[in-house]
C-alpha positions, 0 to 999 in steps of 0.5 A, spaced: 319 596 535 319 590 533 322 591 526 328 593 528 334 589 527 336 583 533 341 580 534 342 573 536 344 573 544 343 568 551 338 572 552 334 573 545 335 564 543 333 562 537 327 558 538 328 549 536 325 545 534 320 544 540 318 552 538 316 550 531 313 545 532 309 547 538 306 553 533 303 548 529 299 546 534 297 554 536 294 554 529 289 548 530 285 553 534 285 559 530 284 554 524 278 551 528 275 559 529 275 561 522 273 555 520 266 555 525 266 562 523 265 562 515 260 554 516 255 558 521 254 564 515 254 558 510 249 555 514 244 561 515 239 559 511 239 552 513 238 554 520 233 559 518 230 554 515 229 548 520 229 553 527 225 559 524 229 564 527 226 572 527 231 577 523 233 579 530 234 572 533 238 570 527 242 576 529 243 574 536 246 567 532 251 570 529 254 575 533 253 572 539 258 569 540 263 575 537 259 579 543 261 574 549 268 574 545 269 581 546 266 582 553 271 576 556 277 577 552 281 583 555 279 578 563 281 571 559 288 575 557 289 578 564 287 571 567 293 568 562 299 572 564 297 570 572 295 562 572 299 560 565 297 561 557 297 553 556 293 551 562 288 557 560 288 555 553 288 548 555 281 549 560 278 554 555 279 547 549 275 544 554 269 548 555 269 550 546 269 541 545 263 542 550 259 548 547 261 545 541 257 539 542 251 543 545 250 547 540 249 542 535 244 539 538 239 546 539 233 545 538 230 552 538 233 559 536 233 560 544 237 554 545 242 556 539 244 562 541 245 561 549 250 554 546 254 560 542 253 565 547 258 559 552 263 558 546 264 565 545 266 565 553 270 559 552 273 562 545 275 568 549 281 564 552 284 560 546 286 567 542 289 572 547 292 564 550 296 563 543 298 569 541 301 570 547 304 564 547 308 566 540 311 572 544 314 568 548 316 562 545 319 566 539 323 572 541 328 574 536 323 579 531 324 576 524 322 569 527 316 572 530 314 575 524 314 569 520 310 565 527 305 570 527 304 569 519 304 562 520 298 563 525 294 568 520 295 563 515 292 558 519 287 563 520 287 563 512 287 556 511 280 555 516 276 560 512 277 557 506 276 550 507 271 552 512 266 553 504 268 547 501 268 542 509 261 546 511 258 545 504 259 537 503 257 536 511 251 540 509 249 536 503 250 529 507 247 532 514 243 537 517 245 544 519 247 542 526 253 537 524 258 544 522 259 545 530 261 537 530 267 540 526 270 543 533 271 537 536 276 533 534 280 539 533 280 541 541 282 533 543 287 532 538 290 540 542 289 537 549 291 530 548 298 534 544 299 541 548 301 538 554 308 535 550 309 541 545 307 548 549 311 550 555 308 554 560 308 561 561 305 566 566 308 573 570 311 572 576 311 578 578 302 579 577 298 579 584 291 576 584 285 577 578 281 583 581 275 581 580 272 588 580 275 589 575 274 584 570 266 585 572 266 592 570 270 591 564 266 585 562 259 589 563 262 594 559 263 591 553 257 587 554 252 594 555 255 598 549 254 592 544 248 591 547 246 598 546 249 599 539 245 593 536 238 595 539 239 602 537 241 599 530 235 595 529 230 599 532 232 606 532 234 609 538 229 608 544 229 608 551 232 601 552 238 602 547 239 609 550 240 607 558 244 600 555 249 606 552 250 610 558 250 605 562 256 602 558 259 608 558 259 609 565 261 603 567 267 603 562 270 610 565 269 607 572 274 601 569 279 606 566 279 610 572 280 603 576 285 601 573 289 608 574 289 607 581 290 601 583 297 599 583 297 592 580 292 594 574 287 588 570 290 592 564 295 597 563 293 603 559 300 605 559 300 601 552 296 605 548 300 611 549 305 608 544 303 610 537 304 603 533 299 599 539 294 604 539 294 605 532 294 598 530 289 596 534 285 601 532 286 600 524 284 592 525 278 594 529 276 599 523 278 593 517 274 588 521 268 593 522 269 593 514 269 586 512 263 583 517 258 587 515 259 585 507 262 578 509 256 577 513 251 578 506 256 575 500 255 568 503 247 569 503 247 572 496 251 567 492 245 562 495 240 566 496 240 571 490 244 567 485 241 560 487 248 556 489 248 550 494 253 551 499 258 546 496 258 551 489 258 557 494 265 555 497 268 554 491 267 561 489 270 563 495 276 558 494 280 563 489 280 569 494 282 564 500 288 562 496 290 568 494 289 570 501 295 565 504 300 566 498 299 574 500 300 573 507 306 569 505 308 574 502 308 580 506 314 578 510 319 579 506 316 585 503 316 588 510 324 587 509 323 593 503 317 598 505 316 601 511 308 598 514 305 604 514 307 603 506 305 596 505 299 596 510 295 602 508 296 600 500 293 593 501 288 597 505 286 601 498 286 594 495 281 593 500 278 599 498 277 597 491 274 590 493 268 594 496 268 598 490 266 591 485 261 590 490 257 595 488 257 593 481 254 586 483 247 584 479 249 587 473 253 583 470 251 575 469 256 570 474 259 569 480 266 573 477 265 579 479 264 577 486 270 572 486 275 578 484 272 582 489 273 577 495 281 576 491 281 584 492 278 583 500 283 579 502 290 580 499 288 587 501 286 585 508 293 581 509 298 586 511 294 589 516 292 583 521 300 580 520 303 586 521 298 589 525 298 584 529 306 583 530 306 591 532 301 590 537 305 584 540 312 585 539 310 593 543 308 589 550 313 587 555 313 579 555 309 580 561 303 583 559 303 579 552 298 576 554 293 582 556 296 586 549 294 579 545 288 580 549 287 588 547 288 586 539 284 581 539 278 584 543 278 590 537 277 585 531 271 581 535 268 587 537 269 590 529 266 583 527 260 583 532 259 591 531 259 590 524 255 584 523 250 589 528 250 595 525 251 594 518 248 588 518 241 591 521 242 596 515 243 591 509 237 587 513 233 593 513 234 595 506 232 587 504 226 588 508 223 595 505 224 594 497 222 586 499 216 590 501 215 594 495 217 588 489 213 582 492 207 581 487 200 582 489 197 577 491 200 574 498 198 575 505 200 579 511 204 574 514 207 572 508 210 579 506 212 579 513 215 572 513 219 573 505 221 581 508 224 578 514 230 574 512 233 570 505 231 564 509 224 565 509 223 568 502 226 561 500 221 558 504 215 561 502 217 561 494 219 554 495 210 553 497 208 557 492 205 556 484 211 557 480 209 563 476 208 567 484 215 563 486 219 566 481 216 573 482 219 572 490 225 570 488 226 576 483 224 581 488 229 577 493 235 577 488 233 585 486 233 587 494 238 583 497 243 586 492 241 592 494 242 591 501 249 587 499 251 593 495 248 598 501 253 595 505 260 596 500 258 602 500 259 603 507 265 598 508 268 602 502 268 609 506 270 605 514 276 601 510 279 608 506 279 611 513 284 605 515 288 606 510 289 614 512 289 612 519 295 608 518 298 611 512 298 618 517 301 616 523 305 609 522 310 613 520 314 611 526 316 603 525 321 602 520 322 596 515 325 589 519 331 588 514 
């Protein structure tokens, strides 16, 4: 378990220097992925603006990329363990610059989500890839529990300046220049990943089966598919098939991987209550907070009229309390058992959700600030902690494909929960739009204003002012509702975290 004590041998060295400092250049790609996840969704409106997406291909924009994440990482993190997790996170760098540079320059809503789609291959190689990394490079518990906090603070810090860099680079340049951002980062990790990262594979893992990863990848890929149609457009023959043959294809992999002697994934880690449990709560959390997160950026511009600079600044407060409290949680995980720390930061989660339900009825941003504080410092136990259980339960060998497991759950939770909950929040945008628009507009503007936040903005923006202000109120009543529908459901996802971890952590003790 990894918070029992360790002792200082040859055989568990604490790490040097060269460790160190070899952690400060694994932050820069999880920095740069938190980074382009939160300056996309500040980025939304303008892209709906200039490309004109439908609601549906604004979806595919977004969460895309979390999909392909989902489907490749469980084969990336295999493939590390067997040719080495610098040389892969090093390709995968490669591939990310020159995705990144592709997708800033789409011209079209298909163009943008095939360069997402290949960022979301390449960004399947850079976490399973790290974290991996830092199991074997810090053997001793405490100092990998410090690494991983290091790690998720880097996390941490990339969300938060990812409002405030988005925010000026959309106030100077088009919508396009938020992916530019991934560039320097992926040199300055190629040019000083080489010197700083020693290399690591399993010598004693035979070649990648190929059907294996084929199955596993299709799998994922057809269950996602198949939840995010249903989700959009009701259960219908399409929808139905992909989930079955999801399923299908998936228990085919299981059973694969109990017969073959040398596995792409060994299973036998989900037998061990702090993996199995862990990944499950991270999955459930990340579910939660997409769906909400997902709407809070387009309601602070949308609804309450912010820019994007304005929009970052208010989601400044909740980033820095964020990483004071993911400084924190190492030294509180001396004192109190995880199950204790995480499913209590869990019902502060819970209680974040519940101030989004009140959002509309008092004027300000303030409520919003105190509910994203209560959503971070909520979440932080269980992404470090979480996070540390899972690693520290695989053998050093097979880091890579626990990394792998671990990091597949919070993607597959970010896409399923821009997916599902998400087509929720815009499902009930679009049936109260319809009912507040005023009289007057036609068909194809009621369709067009009902369809996303971008394209109510744009159609009020060409509208006489007495009709533009009756749009944008029916836009700030309905799309308060929807943020407040999905709280709602974040509330009731995140409370049964809580209770999963609170139940049956019961077995990892505190690291003293």
């Amino acid at each position: 378990m990894p918070f029992t004590p360790a002792s200082t041998s040859p055989a568990h060295p604490r790490a040097g220097r060269r460790e160190w400092l070899g952690l400060a250049v694994l932050v820069l790609p999880t920095l740069l992925l938190a980074l382009d996840m939160t300056v996309l969704h500040l980025a939304a409106p303008h892209l709906s603006a200039d490309l004109e997406p439908s609601s549906a291909e604004l979806l595919w924009i977004l969460d895309i990329y979390g999909f392909m994440v989902a489907g490749f990482l469980i084969t990336m993190g295999t493939l590390g363990d067997r040719i080495g997790r610098r040389r892969l996170l090093l390709i995968g760098a490669t591939a990310f610059g020159l995705a990144s540079l592709a997708a800033a320059f789409a011209h079209s809503s298909v163009m943008l989500i095939a360069t997402r789609a290949l960022l979301g291959i390449a960004g399947a190689t850079l976490m399973p890839s790290t974290l991996a990394l830092i199991r074997n490079m810090f053997h001793l518990e405490h100092e990998r529990t410090l690494a991983i906090t290091i790690w998720m603070t880097g996390f941490i810090v990339g969300s938060a300046i990812g409002p405030l860099v988005g925010g000026i680079m959309l106030a100077f340049f088009w919508w396009g220049s938020v992916f530019l951002l991934a560039v320097p980062v992926m040199v300055l990790l190629l040019l000083v990943g080489p010197w700083l990262l020693p290399e690591f594979r399993d010598e004693q893992a035979g070649r990648l089966d190929l059907a294996s990863a084929l199955l596993c990848i299709s799998a994922v890929l057809l269950l996602i598919f198949g939840i995010k149609d249903s989700a959009r457009d009701g259960i219908n023959l399409l929808a139905s098939g992909s989930l079955l043959a999801g399923l299908v294809v998936g228990t085919l992999f299981v059973r694969r991987q109990r017969r073959l002697v040398e596995p792409m994934f060994d299973l036998a880690l989900f037998r061990q209550p702090a993996f199995s449990v862990s990944v499950s709560a991270m999955m459930l959390c990340i579910l939660a907070l997409s769906g909400a997160w997902l709407l809070i950026f387009q309601y602070l511009q949308g609804a309450l009229g912010m820019t994007p600079l304005q929009a970052g600044l208010v989601m400044l407060p909740s980033a820095l309390l964020q990483t004071a409290a993911s400084l924190l949680v190492p030294r509180m995980a001396r004192w109190l058992a995880p199950r204790v720390l995480i499913s209590g930061g869990l019902l502060i989660a819970v209680m974040g959700f519940l101030v989004l339900l009140v959002i509309g009825q008092f004027p300000g941003p303030w409520l919003m600030v105190l509910a994203t504080v209560l959503l971070g410092v909520g979440i932080m136990p269980m992404m470090i902690l979480g996070t540390d259980l899972v690693i520290g339960s695989a053998p050093p060998e097979k880091t890579g494909a626990a990394a792998a497991t671990s990091e597949t759950a919070t993607e597959m939770g970010m896409a399923l929960g821009i997916a599902v909950i998400g087509s929720v929040g815009a499902a009930v945008y679009r049936e109260h739009m319809m009912e507040q628009l005023p009289a007057g507009l036609s068909a194809h503007q009621i369709e067009v204003a009902s369809d996303t936040v971008g394209g109510a903005l744009g159609l009020a923006a060409h509208l006489p002012e007495v009709m533009a202000t009756q749009v944008l109120s029916a836009l700030q009543l309905s799309f308060t509702l929807a943020l407040q529908t999905n709280a709602l459901i974040g509330a009731i996802i995140m409370g049964g975290a809580a209770w999963l971890t609170g139940r049956y952590l019961a077995g990892a003790k505190p690291h003293r």
